[in-house]
N, CA, C and O atoms as a Tripos MOL2 file, in Angstrom:
@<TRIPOS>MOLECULE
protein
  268   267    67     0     0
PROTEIN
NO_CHARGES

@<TRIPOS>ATOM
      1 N         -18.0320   22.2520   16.3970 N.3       1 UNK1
      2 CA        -17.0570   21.1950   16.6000 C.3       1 UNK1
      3 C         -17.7780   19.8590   16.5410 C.2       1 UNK1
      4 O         -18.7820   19.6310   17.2170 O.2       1 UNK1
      5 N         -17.1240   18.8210   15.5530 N.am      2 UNK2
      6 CA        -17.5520   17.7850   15.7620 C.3       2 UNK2
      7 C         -16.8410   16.5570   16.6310 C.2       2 UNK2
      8 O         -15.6210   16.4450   16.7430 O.2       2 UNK2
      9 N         -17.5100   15.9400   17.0400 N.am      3 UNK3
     10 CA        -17.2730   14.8670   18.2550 C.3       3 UNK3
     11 C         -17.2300   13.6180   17.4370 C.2       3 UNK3
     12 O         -18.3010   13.0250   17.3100 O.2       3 UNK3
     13 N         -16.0610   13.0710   16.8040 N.am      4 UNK4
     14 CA        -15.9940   11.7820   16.6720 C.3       4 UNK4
     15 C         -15.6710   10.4160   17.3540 C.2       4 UNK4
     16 O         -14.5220   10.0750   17.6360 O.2       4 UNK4
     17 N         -16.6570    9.7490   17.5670 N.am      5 UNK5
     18 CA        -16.1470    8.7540   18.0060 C.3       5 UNK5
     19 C         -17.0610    6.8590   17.5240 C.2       5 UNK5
     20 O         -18.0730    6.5370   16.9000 O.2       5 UNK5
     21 N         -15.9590    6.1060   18.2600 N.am      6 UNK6
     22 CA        -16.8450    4.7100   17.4420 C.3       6 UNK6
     23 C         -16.5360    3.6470   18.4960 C.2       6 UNK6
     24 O         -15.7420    3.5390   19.4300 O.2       6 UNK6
     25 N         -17.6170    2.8210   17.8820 N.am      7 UNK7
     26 CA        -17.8910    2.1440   19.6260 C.3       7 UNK7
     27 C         -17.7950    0.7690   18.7080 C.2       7 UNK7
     28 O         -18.1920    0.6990   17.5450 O.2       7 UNK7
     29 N         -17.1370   -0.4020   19.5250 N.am      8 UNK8
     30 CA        -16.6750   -1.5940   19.0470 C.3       8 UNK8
     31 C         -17.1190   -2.4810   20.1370 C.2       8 UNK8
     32 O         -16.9590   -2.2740   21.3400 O.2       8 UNK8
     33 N         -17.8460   -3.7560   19.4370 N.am      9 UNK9
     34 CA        -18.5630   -4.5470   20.2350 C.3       9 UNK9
     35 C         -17.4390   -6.0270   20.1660 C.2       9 UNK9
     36 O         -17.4620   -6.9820   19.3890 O.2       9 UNK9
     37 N         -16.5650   -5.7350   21.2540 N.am     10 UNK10
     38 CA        -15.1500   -7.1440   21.4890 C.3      10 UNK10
     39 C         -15.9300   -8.4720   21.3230 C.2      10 UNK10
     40 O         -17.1480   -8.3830   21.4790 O.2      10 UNK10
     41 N         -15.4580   -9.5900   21.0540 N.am     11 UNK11
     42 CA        -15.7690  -10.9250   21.2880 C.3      11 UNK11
     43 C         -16.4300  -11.2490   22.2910 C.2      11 UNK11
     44 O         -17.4700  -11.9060   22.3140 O.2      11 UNK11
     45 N         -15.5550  -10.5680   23.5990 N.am     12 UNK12
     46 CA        -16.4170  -11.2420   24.7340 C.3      12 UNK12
     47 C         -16.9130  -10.4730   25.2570 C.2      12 UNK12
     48 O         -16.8020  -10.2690   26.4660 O.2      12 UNK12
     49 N         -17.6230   -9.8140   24.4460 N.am     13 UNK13
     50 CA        -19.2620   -9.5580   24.7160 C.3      13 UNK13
     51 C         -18.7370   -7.5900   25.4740 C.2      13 UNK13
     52 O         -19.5230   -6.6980   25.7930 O.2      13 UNK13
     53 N         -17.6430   -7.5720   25.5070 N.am     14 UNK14
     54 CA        -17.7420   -6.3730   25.9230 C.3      14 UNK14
     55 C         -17.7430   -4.8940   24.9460 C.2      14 UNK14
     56 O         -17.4420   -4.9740   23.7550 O.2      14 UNK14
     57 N         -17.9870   -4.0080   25.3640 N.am     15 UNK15
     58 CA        -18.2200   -2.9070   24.3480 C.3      15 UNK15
     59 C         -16.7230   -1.8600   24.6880 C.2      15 UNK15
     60 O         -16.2780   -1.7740   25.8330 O.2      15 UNK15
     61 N         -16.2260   -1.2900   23.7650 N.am     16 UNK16
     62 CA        -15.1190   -0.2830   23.6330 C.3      16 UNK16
     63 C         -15.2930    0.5420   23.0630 C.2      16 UNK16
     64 O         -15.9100    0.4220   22.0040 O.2      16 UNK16
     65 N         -14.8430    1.7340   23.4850 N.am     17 UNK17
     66 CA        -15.5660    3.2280   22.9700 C.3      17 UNK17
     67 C         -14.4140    3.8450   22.3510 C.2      17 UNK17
     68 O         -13.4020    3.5290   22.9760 O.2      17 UNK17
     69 N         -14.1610    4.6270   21.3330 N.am     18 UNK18
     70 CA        -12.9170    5.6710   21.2270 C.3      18 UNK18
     71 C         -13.4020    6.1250   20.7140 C.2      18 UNK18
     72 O         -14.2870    5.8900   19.8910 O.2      18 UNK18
     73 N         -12.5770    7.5270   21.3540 N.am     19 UNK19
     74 CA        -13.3100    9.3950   20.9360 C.3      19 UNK19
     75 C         -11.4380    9.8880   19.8930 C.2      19 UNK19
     76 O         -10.2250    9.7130   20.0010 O.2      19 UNK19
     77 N         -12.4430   10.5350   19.0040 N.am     20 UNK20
     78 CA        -11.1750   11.2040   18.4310 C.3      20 UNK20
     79 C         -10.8150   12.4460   19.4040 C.2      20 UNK20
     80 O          -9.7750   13.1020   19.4530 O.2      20 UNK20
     81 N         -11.8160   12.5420   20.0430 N.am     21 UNK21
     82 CA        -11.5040   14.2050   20.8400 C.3      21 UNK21
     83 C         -11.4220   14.2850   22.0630 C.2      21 UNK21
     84 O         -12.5210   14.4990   22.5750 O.2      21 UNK21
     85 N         -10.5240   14.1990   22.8310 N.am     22 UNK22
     86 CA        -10.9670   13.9930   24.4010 C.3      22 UNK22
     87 C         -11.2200   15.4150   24.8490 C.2      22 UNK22
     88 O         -10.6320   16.4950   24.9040 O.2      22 UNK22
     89 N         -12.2840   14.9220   25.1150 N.am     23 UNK23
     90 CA        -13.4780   15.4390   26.0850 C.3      23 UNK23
     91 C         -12.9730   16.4530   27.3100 C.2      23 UNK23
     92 O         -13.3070   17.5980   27.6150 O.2      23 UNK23
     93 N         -12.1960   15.6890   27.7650 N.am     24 UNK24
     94 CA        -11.9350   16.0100   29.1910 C.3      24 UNK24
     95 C         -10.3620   17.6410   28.7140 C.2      24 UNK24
     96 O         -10.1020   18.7310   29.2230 O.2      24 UNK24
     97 N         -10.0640   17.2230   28.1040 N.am     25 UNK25
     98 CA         -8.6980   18.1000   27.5730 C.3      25 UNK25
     99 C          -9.2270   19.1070   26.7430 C.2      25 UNK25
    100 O          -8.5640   20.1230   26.5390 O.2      25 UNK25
    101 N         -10.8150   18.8850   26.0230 N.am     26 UNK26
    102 CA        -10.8330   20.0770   25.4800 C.3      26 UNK26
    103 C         -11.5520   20.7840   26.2120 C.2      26 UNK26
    104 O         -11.3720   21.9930   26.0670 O.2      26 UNK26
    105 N         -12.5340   20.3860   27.1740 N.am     27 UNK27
    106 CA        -12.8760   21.6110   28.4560 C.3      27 UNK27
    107 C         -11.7680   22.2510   28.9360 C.2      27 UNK27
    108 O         -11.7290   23.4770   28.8350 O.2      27 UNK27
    109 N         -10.5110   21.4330   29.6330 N.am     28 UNK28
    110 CA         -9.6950   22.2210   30.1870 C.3      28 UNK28
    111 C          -9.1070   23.4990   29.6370 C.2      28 UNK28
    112 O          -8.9420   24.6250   30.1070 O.2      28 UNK28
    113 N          -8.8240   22.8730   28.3650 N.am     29 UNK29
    114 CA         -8.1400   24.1760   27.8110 C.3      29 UNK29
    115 C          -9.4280   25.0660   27.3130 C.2      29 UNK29
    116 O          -9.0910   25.8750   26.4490 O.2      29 UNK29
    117 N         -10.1790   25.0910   27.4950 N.am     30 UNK30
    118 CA        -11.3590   26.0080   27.4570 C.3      30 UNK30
    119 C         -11.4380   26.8850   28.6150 C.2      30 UNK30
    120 O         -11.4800   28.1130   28.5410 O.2      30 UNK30
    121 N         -11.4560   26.1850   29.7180 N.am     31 UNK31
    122 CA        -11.7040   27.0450   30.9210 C.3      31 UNK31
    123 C         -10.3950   27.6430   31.1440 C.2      31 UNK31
    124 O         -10.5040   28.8010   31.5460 O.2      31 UNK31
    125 N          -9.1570   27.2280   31.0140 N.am     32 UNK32
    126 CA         -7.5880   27.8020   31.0430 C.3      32 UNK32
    127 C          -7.6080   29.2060   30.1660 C.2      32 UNK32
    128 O          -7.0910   30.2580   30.5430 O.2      32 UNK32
    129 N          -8.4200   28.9750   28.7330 N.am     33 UNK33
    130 CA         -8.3490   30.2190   28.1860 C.3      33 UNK33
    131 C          -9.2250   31.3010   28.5010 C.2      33 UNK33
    132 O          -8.9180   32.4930   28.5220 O.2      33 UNK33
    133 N         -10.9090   30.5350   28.8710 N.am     34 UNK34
    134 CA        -11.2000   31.9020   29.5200 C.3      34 UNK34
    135 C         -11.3220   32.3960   30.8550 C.2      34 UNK34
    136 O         -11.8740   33.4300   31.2290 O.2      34 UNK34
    137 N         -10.6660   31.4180   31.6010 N.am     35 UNK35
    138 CA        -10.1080   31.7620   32.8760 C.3      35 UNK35
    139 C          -8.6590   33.4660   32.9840 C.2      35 UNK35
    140 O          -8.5670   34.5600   33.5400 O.2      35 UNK35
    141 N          -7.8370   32.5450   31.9920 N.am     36 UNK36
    142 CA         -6.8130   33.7340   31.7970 C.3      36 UNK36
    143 C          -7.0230   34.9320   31.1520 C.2      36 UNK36
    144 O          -6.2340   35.8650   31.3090 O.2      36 UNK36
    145 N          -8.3140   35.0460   30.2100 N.am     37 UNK37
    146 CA         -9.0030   36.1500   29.6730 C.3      37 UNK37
    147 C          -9.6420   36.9440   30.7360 C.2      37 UNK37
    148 O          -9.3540   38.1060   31.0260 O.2      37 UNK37
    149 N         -10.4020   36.3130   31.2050 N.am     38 UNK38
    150 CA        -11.0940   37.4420   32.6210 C.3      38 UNK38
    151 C         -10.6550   37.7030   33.3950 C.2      38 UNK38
    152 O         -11.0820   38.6590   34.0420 O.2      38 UNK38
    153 N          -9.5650   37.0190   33.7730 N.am     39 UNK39
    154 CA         -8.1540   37.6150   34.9320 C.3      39 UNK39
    155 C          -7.5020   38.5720   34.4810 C.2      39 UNK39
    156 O          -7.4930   39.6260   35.1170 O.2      39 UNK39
    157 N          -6.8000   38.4520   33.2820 N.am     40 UNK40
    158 CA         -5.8030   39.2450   32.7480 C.3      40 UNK40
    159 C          -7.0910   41.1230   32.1990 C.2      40 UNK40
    160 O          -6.5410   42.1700   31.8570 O.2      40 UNK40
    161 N          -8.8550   40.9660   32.2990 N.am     41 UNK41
    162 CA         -9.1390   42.2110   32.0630 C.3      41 UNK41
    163 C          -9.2880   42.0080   33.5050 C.2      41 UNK41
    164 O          -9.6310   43.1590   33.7760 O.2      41 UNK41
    165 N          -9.2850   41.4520   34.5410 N.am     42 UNK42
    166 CA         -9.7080   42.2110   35.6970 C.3      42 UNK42
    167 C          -8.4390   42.9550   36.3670 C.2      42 UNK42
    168 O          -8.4710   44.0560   36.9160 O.2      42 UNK42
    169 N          -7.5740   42.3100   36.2410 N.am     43 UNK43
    170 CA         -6.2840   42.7650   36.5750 C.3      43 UNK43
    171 C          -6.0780   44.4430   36.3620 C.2      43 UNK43
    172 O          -5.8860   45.3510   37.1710 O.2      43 UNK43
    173 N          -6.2630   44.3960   34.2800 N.am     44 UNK44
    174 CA         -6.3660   45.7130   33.6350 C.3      44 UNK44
    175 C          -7.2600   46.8790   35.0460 C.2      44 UNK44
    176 O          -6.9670   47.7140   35.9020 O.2      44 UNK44
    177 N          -8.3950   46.1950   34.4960 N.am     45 UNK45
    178 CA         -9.1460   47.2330   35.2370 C.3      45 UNK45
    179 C          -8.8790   48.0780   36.7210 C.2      45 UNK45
    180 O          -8.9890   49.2340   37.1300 O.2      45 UNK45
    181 N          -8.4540   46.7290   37.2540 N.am     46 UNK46
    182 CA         -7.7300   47.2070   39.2050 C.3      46 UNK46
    183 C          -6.4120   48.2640   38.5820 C.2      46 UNK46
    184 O          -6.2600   49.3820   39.0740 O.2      46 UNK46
    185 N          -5.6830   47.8540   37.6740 N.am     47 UNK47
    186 CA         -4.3760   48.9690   38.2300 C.3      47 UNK47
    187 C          -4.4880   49.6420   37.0940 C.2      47 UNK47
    188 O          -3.4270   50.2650   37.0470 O.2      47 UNK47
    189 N          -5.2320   49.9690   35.9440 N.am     48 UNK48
    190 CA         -5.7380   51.2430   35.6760 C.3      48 UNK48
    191 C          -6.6050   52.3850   36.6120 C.2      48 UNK48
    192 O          -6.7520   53.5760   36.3360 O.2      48 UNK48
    193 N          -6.9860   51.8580   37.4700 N.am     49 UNK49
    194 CA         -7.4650   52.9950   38.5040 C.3      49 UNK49
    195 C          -6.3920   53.5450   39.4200 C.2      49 UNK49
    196 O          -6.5470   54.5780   40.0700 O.2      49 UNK49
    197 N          -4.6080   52.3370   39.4500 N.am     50 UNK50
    198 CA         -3.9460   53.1710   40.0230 C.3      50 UNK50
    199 C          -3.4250   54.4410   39.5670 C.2      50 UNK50
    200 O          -3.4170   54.7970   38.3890 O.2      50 UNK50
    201 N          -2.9940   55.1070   40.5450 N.am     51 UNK51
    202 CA         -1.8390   56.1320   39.2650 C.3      51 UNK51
    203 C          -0.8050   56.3810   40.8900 C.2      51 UNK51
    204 O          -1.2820   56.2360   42.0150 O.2      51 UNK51
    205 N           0.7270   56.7920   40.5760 N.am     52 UNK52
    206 CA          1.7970   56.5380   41.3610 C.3      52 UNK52
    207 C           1.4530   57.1150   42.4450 C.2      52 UNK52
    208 O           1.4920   56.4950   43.5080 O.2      52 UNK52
    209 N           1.0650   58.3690   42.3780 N.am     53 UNK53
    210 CA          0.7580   59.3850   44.3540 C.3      53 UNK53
    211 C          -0.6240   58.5340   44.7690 C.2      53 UNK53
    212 O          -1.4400   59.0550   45.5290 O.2      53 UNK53
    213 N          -0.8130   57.3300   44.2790 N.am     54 UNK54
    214 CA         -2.0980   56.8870   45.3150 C.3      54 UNK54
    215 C          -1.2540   55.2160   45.5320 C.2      54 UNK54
    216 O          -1.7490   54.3770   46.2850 O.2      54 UNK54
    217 N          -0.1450   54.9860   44.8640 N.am     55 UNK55
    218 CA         -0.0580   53.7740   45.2320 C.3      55 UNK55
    219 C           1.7160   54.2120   46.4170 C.2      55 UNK55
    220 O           2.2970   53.3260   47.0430 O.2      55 UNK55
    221 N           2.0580   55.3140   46.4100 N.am     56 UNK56
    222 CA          3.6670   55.4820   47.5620 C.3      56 UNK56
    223 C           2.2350   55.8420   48.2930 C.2      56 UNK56
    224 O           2.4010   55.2080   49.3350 O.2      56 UNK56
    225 N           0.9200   56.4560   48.4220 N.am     57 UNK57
    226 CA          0.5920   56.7360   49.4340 C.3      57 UNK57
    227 C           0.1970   55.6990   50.6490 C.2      57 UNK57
    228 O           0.2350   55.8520   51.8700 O.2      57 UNK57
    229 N          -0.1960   54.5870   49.8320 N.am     58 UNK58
    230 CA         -0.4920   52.9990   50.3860 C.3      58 UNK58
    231 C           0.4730   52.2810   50.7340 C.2      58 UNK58
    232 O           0.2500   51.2820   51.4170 O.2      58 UNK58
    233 N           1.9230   52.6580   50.3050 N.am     59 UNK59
    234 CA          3.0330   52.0630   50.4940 C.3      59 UNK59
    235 C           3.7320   52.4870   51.6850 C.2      59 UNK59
    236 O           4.4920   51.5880   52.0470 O.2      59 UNK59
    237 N           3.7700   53.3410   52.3200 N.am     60 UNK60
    238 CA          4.1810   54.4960   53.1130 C.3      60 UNK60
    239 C           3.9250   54.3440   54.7880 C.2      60 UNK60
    240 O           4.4330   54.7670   55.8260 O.2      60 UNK60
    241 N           2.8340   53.4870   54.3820 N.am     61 UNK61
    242 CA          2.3810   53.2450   56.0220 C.3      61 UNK61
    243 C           3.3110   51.8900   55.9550 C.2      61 UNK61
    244 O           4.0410   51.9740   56.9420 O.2      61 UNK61
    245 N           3.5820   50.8250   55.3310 N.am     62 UNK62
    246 CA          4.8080   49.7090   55.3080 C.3      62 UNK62
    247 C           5.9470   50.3380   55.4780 C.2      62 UNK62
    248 O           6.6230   49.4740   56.0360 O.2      62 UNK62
    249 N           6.6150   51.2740   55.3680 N.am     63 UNK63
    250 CA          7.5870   52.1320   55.1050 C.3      63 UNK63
    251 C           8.4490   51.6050   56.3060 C.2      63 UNK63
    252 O           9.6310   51.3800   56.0480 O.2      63 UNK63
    253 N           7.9840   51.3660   57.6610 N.am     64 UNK64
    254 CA          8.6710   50.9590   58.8930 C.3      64 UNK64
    255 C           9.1730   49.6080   59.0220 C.2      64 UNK64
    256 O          10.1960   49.2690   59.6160 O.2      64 UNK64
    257 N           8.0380   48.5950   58.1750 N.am     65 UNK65
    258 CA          8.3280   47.2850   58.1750 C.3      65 UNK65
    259 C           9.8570   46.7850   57.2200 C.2      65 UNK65
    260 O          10.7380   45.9510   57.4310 O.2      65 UNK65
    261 N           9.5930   47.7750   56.1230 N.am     66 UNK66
    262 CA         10.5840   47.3990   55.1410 C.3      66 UNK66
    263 C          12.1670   48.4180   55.2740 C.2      66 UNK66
    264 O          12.6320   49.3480   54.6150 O.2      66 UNK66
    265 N          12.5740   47.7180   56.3720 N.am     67 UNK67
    266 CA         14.0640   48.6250   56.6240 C.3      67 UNK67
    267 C          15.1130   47.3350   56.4530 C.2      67 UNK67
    268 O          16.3270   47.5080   56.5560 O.2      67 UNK67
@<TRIPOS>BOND
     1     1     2 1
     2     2     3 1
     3     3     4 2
     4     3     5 am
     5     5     6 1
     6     6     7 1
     7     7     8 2
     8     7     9 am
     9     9    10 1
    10    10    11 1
    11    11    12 2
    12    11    13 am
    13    13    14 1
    14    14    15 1
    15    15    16 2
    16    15    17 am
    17    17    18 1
    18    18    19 1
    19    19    20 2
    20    19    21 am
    21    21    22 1
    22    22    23 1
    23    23    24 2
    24    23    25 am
    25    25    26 1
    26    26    27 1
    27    27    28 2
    28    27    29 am
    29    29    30 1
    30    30    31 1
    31    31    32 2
    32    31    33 am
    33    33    34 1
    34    34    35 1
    35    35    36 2
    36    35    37 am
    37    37    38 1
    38    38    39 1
    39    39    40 2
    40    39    41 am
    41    41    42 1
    42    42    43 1
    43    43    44 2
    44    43    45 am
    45    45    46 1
    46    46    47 1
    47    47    48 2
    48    47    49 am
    49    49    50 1
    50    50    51 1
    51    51    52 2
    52    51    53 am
    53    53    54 1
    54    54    55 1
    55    55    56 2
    56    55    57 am
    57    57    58 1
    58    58    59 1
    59    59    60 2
    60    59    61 am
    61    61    62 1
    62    62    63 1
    63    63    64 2
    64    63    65 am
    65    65    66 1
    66    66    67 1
    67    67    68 2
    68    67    69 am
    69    69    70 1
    70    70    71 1
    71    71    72 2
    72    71    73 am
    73    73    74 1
    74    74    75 1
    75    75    76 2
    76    75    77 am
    77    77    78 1
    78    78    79 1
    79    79    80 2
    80    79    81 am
    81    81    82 1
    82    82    83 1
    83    83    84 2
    84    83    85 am
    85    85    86 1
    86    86    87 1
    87    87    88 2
    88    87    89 am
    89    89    90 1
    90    90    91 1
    91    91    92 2
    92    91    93 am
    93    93    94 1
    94    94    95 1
    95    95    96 2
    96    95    97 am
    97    97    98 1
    98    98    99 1
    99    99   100 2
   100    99   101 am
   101   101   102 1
   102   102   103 1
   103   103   104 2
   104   103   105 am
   105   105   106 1
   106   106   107 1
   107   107   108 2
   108   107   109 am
   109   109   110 1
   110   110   111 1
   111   111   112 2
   112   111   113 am
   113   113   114 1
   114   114   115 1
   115   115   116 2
   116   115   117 am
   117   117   118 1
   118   118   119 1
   119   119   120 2
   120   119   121 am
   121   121   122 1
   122   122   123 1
   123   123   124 2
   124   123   125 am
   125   125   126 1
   126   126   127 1
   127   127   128 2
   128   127   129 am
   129   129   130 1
   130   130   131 1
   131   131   132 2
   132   131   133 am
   133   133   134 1
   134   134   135 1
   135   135   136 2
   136   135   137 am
   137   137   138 1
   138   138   139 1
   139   139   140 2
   140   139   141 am
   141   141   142 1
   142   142   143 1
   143   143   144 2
   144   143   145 am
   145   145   146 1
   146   146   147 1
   147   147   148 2
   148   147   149 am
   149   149   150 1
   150   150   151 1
   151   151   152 2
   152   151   153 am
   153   153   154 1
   154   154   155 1
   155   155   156 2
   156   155   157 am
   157   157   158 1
   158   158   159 1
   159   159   160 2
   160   159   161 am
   161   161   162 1
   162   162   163 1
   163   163   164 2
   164   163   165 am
   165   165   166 1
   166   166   167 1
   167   167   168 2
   168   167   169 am
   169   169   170 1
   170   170   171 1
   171   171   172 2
   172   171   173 am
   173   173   174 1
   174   174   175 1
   175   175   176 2
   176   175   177 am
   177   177   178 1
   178   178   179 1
   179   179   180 2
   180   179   181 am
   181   181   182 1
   182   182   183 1
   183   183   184 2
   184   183   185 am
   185   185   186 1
   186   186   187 1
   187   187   188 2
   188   187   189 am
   189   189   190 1
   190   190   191 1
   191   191   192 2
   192   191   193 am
   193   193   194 1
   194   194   195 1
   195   195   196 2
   196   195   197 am
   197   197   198 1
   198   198   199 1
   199   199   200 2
   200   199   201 am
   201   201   202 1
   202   202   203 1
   203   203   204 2
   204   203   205 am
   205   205   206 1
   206   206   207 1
   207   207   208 2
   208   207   209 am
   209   209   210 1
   210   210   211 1
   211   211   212 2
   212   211   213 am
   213   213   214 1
   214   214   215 1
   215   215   216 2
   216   215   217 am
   217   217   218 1
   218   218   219 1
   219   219   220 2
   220   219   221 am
   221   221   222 1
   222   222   223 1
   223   223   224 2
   224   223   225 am
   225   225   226 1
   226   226   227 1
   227   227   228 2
   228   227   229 am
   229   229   230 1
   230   230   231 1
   231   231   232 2
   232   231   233 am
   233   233   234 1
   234   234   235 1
   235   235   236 2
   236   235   237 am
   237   237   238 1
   238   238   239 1
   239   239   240 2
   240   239   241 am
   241   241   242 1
   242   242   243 1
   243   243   244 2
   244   243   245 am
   245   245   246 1
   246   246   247 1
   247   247   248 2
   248   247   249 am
   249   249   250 1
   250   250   251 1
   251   251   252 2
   252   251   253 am
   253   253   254 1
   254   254   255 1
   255   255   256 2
   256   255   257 am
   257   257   258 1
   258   258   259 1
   259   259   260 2
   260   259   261 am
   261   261   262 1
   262   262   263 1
   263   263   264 2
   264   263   265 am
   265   265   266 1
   266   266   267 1
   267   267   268 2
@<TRIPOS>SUBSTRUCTURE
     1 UNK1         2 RESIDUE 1 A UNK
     2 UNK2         6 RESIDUE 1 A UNK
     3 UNK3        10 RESIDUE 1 A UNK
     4 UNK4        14 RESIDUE 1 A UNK
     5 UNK5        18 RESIDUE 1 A UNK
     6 UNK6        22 RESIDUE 1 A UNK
     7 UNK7        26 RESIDUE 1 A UNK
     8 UNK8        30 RESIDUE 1 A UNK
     9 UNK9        34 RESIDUE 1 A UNK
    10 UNK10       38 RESIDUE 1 A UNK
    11 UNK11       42 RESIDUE 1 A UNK
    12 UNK12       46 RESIDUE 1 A UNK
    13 UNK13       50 RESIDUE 1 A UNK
    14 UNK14       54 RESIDUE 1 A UNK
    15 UNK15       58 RESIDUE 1 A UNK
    16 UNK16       62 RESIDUE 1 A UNK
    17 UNK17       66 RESIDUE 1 A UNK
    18 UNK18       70 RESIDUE 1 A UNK
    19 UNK19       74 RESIDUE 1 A UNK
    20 UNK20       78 RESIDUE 1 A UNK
    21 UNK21       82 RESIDUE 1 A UNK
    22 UNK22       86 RESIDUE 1 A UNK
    23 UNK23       90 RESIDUE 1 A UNK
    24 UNK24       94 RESIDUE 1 A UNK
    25 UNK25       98 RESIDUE 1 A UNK
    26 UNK26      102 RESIDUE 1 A UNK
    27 UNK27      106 RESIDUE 1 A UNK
    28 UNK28      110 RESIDUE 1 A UNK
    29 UNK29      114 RESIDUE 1 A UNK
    30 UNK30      118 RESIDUE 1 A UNK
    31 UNK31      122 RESIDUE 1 A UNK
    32 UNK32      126 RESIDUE 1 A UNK
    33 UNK33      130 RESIDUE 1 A UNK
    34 UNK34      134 RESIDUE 1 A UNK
    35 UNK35      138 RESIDUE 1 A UNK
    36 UNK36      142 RESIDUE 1 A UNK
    37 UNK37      146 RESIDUE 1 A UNK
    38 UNK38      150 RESIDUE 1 A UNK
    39 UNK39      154 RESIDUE 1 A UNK
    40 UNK40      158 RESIDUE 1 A UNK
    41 UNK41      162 RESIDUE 1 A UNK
    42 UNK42      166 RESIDUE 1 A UNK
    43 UNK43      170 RESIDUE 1 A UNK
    44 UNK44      174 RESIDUE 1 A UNK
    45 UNK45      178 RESIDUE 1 A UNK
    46 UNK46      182 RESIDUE 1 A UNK
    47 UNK47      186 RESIDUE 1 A UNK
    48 UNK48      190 RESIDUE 1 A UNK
    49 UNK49      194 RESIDUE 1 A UNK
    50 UNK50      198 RESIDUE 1 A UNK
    51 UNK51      202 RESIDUE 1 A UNK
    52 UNK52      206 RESIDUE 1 A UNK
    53 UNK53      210 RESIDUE 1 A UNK
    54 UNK54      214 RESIDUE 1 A UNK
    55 UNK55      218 RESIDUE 1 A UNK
    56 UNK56      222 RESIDUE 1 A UNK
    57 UNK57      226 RESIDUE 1 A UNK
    58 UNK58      230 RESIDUE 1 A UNK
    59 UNK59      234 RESIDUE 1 A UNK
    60 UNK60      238 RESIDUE 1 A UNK
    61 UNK61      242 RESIDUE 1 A UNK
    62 UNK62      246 RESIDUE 1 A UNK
    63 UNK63      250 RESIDUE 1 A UNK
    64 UNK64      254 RESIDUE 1 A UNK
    65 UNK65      258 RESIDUE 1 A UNK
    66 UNK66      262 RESIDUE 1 A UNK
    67 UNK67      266 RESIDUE 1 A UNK
């Protein structure tokens, strides 16, 4: 990926920067995507180890709360 940007030296003496790419928006959606990638296999992984007679068996002791 290239990073464009160009820097402009104003009249009065001050300097101005512009990025074609902000910076800040393309981390985010970086970490958003592989944030939701390693959630969505960890997830996989936890309730592929369930299977139904181990999850009414965990449910069962709530059984009193939920009337």
């Amino acid at each position: 990926m290239f990073i464009v940007s160009v820097v402009i030296n104003m009249l009065d003496d001050k300097i101005k920067m512009k990025q074609a790419v902000h910076l800040m928006d393309t981390g985010m959606v970086g970490g958003a995507f592989w944030g939701i990638l390693i959630g969505m296999f960890a997830l996989f992984l936890l309730t592929a180890k369930w299977t139904e007679d181990k999850a009414l068996e965990r449910l069962n002791k709530f059984k009193e709360m939920i009337k």
